[in-house]
Jmol script that loads the backbone (N, CA, C; Angstrom):
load data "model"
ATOM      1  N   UNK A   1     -12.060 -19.903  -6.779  1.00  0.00           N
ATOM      2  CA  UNK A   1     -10.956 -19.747  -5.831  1.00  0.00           C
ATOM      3  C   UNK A   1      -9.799 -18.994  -6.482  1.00  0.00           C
ATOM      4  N   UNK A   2      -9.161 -19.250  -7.695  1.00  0.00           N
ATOM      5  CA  UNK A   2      -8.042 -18.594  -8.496  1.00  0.00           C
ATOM      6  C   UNK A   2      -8.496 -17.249  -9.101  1.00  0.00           C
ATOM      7  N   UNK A   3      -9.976 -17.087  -9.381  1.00  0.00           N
ATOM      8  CA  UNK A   3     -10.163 -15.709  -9.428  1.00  0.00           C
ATOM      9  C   UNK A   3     -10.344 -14.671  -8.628  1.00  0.00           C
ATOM     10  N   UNK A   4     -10.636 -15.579  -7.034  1.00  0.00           N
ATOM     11  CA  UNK A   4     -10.571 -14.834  -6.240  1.00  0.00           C
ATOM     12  C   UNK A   4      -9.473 -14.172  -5.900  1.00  0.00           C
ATOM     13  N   UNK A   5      -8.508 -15.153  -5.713  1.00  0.00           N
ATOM     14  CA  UNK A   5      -6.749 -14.705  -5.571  1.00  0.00           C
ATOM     15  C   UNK A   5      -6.733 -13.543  -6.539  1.00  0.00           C
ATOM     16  N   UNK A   6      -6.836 -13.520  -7.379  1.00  0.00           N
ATOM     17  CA  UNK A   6      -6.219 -12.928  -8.634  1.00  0.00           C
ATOM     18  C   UNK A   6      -6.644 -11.671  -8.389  1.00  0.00           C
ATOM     19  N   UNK A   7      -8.124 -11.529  -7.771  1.00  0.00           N
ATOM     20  CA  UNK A   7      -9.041 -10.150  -7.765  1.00  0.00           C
ATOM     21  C   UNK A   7      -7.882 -10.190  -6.398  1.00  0.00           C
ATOM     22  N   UNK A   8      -7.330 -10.547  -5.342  1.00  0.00           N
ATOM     23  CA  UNK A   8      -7.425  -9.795  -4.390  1.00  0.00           C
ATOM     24  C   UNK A   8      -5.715  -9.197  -4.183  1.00  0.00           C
ATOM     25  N   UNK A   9      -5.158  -9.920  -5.114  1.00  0.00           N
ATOM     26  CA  UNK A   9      -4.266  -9.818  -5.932  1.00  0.00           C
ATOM     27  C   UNK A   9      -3.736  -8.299  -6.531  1.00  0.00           C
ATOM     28  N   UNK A  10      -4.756  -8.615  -7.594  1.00  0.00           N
ATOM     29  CA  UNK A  10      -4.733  -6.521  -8.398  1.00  0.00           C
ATOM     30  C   UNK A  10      -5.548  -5.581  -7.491  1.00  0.00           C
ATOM     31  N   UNK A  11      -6.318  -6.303  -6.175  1.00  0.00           N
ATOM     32  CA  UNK A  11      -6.380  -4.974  -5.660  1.00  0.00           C
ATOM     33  C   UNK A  11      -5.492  -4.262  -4.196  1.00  0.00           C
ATOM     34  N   UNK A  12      -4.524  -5.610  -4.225  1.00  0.00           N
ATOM     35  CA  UNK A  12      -3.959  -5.481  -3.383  1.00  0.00           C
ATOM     36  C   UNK A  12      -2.295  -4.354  -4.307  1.00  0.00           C
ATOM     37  N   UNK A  13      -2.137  -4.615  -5.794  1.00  0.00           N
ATOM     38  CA  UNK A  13      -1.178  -3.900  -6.266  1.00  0.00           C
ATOM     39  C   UNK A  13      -1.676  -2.351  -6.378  1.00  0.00           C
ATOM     40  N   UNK A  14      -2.991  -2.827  -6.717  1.00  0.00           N
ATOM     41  CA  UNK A  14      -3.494  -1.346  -7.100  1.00  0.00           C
ATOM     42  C   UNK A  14      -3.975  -0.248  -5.860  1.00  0.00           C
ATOM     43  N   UNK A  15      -3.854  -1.245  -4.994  1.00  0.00           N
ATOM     44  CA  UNK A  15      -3.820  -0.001  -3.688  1.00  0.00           C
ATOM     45  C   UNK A  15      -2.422   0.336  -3.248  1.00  0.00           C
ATOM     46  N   UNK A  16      -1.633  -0.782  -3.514  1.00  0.00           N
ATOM     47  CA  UNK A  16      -0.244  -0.363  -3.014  1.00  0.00           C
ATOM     48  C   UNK A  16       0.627   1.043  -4.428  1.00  0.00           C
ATOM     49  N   UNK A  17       0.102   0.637  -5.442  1.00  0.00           N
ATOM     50  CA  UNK A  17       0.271   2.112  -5.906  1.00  0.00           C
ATOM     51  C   UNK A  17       0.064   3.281  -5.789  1.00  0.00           C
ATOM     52  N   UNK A  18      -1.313   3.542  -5.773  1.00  0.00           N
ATOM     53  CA  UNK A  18      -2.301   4.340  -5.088  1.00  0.00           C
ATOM     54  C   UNK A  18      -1.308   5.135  -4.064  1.00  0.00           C
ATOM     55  N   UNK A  19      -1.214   3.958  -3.052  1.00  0.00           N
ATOM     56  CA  UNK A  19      -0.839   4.429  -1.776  1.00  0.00           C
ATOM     57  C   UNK A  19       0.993   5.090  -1.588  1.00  0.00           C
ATOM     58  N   UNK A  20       1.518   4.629  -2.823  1.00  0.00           N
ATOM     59  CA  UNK A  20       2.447   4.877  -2.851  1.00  0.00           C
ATOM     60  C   UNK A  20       2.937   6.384  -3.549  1.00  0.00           C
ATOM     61  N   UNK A  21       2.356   6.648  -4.483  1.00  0.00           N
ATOM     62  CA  UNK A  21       1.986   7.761  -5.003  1.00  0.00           C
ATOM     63  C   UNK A  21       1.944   8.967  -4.084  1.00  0.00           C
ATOM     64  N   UNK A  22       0.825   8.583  -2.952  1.00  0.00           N
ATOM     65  CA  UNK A  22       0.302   9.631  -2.308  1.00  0.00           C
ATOM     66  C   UNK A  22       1.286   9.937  -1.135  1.00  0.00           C
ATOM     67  N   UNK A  23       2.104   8.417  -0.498  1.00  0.00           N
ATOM     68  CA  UNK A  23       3.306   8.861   0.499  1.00  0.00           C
ATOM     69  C   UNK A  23       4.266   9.288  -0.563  1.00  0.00           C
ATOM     70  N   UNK A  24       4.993   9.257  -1.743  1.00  0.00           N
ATOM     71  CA  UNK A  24       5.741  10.126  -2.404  1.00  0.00           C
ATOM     72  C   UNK A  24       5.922  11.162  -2.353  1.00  0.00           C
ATOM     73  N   UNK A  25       4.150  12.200  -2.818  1.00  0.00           N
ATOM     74  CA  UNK A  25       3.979  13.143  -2.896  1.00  0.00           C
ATOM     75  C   UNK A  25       4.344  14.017  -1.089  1.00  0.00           C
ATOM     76  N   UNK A  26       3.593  12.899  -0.287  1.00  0.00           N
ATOM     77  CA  UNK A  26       4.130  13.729   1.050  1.00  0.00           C
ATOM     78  C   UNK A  26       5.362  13.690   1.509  1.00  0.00           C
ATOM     79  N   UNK A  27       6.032  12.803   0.519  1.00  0.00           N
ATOM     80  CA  UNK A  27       7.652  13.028   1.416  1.00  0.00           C
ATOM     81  C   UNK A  27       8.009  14.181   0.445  1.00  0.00           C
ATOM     82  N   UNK A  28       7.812  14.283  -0.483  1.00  0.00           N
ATOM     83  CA  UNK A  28       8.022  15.527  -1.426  1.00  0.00           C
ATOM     84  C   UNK A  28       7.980  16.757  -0.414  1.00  0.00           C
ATOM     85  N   UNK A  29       6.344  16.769  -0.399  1.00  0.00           N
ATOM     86  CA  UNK A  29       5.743  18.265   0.536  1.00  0.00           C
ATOM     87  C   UNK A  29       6.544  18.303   1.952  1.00  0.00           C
ATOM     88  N   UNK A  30       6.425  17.406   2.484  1.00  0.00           N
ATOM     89  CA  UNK A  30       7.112  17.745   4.081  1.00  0.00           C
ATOM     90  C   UNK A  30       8.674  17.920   4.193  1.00  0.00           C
ATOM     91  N   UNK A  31       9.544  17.537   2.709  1.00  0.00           N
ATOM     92  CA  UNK A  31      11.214  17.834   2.702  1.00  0.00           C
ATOM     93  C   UNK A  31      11.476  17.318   4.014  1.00  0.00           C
ATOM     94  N   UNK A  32      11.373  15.982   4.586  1.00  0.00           N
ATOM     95  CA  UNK A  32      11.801  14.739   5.339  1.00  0.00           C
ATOM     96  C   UNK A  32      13.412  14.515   5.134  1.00  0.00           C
ATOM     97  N   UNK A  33      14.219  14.313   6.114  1.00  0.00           N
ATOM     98  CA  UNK A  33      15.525  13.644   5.879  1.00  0.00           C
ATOM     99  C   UNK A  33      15.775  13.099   4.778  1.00  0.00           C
ATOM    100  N   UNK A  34      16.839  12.637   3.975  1.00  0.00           N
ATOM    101  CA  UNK A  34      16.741  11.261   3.234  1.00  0.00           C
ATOM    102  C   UNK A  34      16.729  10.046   3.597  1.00  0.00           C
ATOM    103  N   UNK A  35      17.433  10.450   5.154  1.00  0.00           N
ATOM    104  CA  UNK A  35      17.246   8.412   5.465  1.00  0.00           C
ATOM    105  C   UNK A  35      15.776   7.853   5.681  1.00  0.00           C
ATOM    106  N   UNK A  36      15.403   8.681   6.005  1.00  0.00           N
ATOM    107  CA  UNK A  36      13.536   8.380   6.087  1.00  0.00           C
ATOM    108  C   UNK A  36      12.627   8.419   4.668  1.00  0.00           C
ATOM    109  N   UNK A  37      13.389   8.789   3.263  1.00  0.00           N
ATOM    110  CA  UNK A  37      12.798   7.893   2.134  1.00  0.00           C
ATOM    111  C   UNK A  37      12.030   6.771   1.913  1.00  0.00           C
ATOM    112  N   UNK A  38      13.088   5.837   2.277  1.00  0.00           N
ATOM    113  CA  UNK A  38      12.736   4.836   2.170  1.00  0.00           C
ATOM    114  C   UNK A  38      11.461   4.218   2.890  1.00  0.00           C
ATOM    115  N   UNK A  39      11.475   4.638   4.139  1.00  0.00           N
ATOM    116  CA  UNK A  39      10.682   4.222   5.057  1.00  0.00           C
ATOM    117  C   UNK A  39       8.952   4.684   4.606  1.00  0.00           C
ATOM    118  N   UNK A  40       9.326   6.089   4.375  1.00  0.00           N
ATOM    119  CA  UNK A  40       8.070   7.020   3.848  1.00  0.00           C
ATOM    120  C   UNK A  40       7.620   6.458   2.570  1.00  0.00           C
ATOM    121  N   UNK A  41       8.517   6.151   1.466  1.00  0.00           N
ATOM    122  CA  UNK A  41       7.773   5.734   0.232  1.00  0.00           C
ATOM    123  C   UNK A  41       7.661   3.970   0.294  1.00  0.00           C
ATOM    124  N   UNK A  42       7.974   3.491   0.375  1.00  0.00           N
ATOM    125  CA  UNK A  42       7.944   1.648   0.966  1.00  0.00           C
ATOM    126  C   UNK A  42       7.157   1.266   1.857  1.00  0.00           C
ATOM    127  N   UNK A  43       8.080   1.282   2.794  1.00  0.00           N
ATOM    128  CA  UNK A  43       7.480   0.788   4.488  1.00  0.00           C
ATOM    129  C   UNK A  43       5.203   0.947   4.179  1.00  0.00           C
ATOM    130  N   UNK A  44       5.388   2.441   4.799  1.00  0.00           N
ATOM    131  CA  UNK A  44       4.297   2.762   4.912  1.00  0.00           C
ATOM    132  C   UNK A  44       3.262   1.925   4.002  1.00  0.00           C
ATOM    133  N   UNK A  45       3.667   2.469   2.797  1.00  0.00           N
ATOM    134  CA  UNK A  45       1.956   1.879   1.568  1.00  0.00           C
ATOM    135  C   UNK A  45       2.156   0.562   1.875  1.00  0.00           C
ATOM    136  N   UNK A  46       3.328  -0.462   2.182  1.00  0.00           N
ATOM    137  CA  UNK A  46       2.829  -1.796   2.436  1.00  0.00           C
ATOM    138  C   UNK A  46       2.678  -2.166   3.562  1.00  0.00           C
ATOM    139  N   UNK A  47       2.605  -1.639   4.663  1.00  0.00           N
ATOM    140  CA  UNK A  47       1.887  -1.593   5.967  1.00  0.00           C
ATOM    141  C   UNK A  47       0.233  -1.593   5.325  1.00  0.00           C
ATOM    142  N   UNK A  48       0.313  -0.484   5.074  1.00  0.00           N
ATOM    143  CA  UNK A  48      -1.310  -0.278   4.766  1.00  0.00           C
ATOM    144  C   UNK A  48      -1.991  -0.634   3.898  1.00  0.00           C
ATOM    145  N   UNK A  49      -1.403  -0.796   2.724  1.00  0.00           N
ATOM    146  CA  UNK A  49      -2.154  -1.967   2.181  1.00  0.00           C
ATOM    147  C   UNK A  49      -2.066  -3.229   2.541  1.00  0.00           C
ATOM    148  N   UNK A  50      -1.197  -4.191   3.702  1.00  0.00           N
ATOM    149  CA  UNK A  50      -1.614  -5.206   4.310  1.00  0.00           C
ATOM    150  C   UNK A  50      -2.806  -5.287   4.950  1.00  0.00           C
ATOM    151  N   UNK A  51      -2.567  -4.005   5.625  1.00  0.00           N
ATOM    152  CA  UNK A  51      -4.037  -3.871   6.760  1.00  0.00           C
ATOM    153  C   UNK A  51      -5.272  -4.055   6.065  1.00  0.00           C
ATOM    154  N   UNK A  52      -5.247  -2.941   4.526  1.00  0.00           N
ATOM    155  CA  UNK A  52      -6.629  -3.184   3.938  1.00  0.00           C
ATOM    156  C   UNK A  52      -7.088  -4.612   3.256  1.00  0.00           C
ATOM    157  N   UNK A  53      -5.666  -5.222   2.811  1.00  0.00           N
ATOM    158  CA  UNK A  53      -6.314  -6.536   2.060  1.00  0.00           C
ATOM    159  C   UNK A  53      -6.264  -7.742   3.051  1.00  0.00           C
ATOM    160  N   UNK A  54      -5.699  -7.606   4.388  1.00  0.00           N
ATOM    161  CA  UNK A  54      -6.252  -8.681   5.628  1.00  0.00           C
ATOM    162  C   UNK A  54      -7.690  -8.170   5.710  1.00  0.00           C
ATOM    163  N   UNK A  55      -8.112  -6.627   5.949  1.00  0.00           N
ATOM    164  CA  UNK A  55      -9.708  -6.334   5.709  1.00  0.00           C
ATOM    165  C   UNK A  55     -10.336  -6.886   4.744  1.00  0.00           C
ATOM    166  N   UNK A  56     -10.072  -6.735   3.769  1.00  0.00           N
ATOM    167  CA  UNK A  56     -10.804  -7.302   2.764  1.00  0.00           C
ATOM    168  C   UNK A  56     -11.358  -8.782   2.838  1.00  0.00           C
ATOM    169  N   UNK A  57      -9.648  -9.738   3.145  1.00  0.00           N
ATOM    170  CA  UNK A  57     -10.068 -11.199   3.083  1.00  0.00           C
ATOM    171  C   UNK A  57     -10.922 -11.788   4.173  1.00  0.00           C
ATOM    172  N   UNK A  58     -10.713 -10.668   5.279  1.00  0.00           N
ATOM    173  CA  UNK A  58     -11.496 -10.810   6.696  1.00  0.00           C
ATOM    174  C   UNK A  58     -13.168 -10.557   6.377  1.00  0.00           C
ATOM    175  N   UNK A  59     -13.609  -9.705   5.686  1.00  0.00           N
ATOM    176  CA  UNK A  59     -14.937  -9.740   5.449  1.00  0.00           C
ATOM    177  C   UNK A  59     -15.668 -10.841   4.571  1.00  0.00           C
ATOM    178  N   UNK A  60     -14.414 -11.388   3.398  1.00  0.00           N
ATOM    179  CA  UNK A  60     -15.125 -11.967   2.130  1.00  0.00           C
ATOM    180  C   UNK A  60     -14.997 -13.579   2.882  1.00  0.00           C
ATOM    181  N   UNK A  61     -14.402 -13.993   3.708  1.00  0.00           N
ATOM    182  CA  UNK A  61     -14.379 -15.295   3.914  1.00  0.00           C
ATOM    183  C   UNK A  61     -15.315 -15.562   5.464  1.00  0.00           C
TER     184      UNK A  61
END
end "model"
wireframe off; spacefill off
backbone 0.3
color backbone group
């Protein structure tokens, strides 16, 4: 049970990096407002990595 957490854990950080990285780079490329920073590098990757690690726990349980 605690290793499970733990796995779902680092893959829940390690996608939210991932994912964060890659909205960075597009707020970079698209030269977006600044008030929409935040939204673009934050918001988003932890939207979506919620979605994937509710997927995840939704298949494994």
């Amino acid at each position: 049970m605690f290793a499970s957490v733990l796995w779902i854990l680092g893959i829940s950080c390690m996608c939210f990096f991932i994912l964060y990285t890659f909205f960075s780079l597009l707020y970079v490329v698209l030269e977006v407002p600044d008030f929409l920073e935040k939204v673009i590098r934050i918001v988003f990757p932890a939207i979506f990595t919620c979605m994937i690690m509710l997927n995840i726990v939704e298949r494994t349980l």
